[in-house]
C-alpha positions in Angstrom: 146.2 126.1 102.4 145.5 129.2 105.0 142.3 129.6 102.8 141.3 126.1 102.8 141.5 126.1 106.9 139.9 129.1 107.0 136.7 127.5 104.8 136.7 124.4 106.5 136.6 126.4 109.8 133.5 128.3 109.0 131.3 125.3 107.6 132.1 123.2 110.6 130.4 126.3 112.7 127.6 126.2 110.0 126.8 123.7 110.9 124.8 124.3 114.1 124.7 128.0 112.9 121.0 129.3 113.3 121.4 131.6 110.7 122.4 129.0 108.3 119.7 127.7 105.3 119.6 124.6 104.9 119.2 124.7 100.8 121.6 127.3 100.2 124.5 124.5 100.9 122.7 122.1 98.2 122.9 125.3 95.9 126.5 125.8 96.6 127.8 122.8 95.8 126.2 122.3 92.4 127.5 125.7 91.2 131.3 126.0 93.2 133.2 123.5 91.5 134.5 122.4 95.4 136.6 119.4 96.1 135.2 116.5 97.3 136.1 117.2 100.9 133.9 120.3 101.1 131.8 118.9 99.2 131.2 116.1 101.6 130.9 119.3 104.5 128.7 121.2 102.6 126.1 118.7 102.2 126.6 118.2 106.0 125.9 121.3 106.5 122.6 121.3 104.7 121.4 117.6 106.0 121.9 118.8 109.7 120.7 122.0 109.5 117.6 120.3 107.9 117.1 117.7 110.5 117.2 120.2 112.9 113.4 121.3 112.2 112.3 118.1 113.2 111.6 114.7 112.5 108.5 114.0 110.5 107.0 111.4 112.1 103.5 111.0 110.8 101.8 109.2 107.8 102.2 112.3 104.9 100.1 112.9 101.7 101.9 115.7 99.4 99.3 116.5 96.4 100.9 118.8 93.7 98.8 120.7 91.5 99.3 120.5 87.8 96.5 121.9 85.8 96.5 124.6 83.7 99.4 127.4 84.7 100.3 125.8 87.1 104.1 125.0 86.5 105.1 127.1 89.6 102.9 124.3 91.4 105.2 121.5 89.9 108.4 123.2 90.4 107.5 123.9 94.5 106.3 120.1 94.7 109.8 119.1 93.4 111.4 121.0 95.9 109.2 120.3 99.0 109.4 116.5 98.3 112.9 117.2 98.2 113.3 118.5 101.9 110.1 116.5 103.6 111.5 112.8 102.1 115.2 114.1 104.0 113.2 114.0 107.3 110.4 111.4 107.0 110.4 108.4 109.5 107.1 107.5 108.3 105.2 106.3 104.9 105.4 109.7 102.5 102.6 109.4 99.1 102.7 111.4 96.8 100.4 112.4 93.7 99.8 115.3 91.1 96.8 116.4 90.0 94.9 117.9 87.7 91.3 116.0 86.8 92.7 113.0 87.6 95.2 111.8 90.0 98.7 110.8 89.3 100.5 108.6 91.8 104.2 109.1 91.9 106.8 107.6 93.5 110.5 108.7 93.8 113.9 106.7 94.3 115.3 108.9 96.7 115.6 111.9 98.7 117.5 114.4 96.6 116.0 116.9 94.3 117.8 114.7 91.2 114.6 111.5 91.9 112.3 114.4 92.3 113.5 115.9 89.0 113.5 112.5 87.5 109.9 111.6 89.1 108.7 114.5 87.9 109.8 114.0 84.4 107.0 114.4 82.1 104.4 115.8 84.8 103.9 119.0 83.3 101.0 121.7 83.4 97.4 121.5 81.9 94.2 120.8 82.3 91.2 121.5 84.8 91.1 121.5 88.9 89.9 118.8 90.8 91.7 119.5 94.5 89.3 116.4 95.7 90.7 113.7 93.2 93.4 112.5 94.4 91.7 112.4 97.8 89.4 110.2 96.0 92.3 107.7 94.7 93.5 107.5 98.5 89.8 106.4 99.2 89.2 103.5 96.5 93.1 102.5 97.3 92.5 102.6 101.1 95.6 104.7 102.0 95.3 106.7 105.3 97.6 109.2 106.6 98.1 111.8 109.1 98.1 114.7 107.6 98.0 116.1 103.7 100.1 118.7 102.2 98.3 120.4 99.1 100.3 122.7 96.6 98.1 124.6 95.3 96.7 128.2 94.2 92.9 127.1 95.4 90.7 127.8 92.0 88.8 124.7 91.4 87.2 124.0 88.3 85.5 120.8 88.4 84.5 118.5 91.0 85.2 116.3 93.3 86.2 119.8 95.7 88.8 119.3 98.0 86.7 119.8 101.1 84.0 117.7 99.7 86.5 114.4 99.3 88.3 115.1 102.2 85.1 114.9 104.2 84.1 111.6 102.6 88.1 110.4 103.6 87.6 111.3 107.4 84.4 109.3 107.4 85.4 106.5 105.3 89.4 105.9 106.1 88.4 106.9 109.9 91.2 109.5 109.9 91.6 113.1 110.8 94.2 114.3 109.2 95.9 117.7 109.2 95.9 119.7 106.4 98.6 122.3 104.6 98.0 124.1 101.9 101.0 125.8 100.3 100.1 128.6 98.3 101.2 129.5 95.2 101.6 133.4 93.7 98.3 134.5 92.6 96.1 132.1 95.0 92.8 132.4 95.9 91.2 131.5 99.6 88.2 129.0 97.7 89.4 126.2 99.8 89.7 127.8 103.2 86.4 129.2 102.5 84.8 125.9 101.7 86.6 124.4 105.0 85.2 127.4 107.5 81.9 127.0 106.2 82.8 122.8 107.0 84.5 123.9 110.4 87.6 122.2 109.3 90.8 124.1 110.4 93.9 124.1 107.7 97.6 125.6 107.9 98.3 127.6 105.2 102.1 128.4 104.0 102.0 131.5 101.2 105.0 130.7 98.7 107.0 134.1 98.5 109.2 132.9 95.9 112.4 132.1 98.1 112.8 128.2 97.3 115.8 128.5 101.1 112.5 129.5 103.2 111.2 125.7 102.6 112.3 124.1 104.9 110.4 126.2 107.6 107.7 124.2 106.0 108.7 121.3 108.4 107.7 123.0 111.4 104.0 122.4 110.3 104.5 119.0 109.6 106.0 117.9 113.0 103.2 119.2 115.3 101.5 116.4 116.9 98.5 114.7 115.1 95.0 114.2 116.3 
C-alpha cells in the first residue's frame, strides 16, 4: 500500500513534470502489467504532457514514404500519426507513397488504428515525393501545411517541389512544409526548394521514437 501511494504520488507530479515524455507513459503501460487505476494515470500522464505542445489547429497533410527501403519511413509515419491525430482540432489527411499515392484513413488516435491502418502498407517500389501532392490536386483537398516523411532520393517524377508548386497555384494555398528525415537522407528536396525560394522545416529522425512529439512545435506556428 505504502508503495502504491508512493507511485500514485509521483505520476500525479508527472504530470505537469517538464522533464516527463510524453510516449514513454504509452510504453509503460503496454509492458508493466499495472492495474487499471495506474493505468488510467499513466495514460494521463502521457495525453497531458502531449497536449501541452500545443494544439494543432491548421488543415494537416502527413505523406509517408514507402518505396524501396524504406520501412523506417512506415514505422515513423505510424508513430507521428499517432501523436499529431492526439492534438488535431482541424481536418488531418493522410497518404503513403511510393509511385502512386495511397490514401489512408485511421479510426482513431492510438498507435493500435495506426498499426491497423497501416496494415499491409509495406516498402517497395520507386520515389515520386510529388504524387500524392498530385492526388490532393485532382481531389481538390487544401491544407495548411504538409508533413513529408521522407529520406529525399527521388526517382521518378512528379518531384515534390514541382507538384507542390502546381498545388500553391492551383488549390490557392501556401502551405508550410516538414520534412522529417529519415537515417541516411539526402538534402534533394531542400535543394530543389532553395533553387524555388521556398522555405521548409526540416526535423532529422535520430532514432529516439519519445523525441516525437517535439515534432508538434512545428506544426502549431501560425500559417500564412
Amino acid at each position: 500500500p505504502d508503495l502504491k501511494t508512493l507511485i500514485e504520488s509521483k505520476l500525479d507530479k508527472a504530470t505537469t513534470g517538464k522533464r516527463v515524455s510524453a510516449l514513454k507513459a504509452t510504453e509503460a503501460v503496454k509492458v508493466a502489467g499495472v492495474s487499471e487505476e495506474i493505468k488510467q494515470k499513466l495514460e494521463r500522464v502521457a495525453d497531458t504532457q502531449l497536449k501541452a505542445k500545443g494544439r494543432i489547429r491548421k488543415s494537416t497533410a502527413l505523406l509517408v514514404d514507402k518505396s524501396g527501403s524504406m520501412q523506417e519511413s512506415i514505422a515513423l509515419g505510424k508513430q507521428i500519426g499517432a501523436v499529431i491525430s492526439a492534438v488535431m482540432d482541424a481536418p488531418l489527411h493522410v497518404y503513403a507513397f511510393d509511385t502512386m499515392p495511397y490514401p489512408l484513413a485511421p479510426q482513431g488516435a492510438d498507435l493500435a488504428s495506426w498499426e491497423k491502418v497501416f496494415h499491409g502498407i509495406t516498402a517497395g517500389g520507386g520515389t515520386s515525393c510529388g504524387v500524392a501532392i498530385e492526388y490532393m490536386i485532382r481531389s481538390k483537398i487544401a491544407v495548411e501545411q504538409i508533413v513529408l516523411v521522407t529520406d529525399e532520393q527521388e526517382t521518378t517524377s512528379p518531384a515534390f517541389i514541382t507538384s507542390l508548386q502546381k498545388y500553391k497555384i492551383t488549390m490557392g494555398v501556401d502551405p508550410i512544409v516538414v520534412i522529417v528525415k529519415t537515417h541516411g537522407a539526402v538534402d534533394t528536396i531542400e535543394r530543389a526548394a532553395k533553387t524555388a525560394n521556398i522555405t521548409l522545416d526540416t526535423y532529422q529522425f535520430d532514432g529516439d521514437y519519445y523525441s516525437l512529439p517535439n515534432l508538434v512545435k512545428f506544426l502549431v506556428k501560425p500559417g500564412k
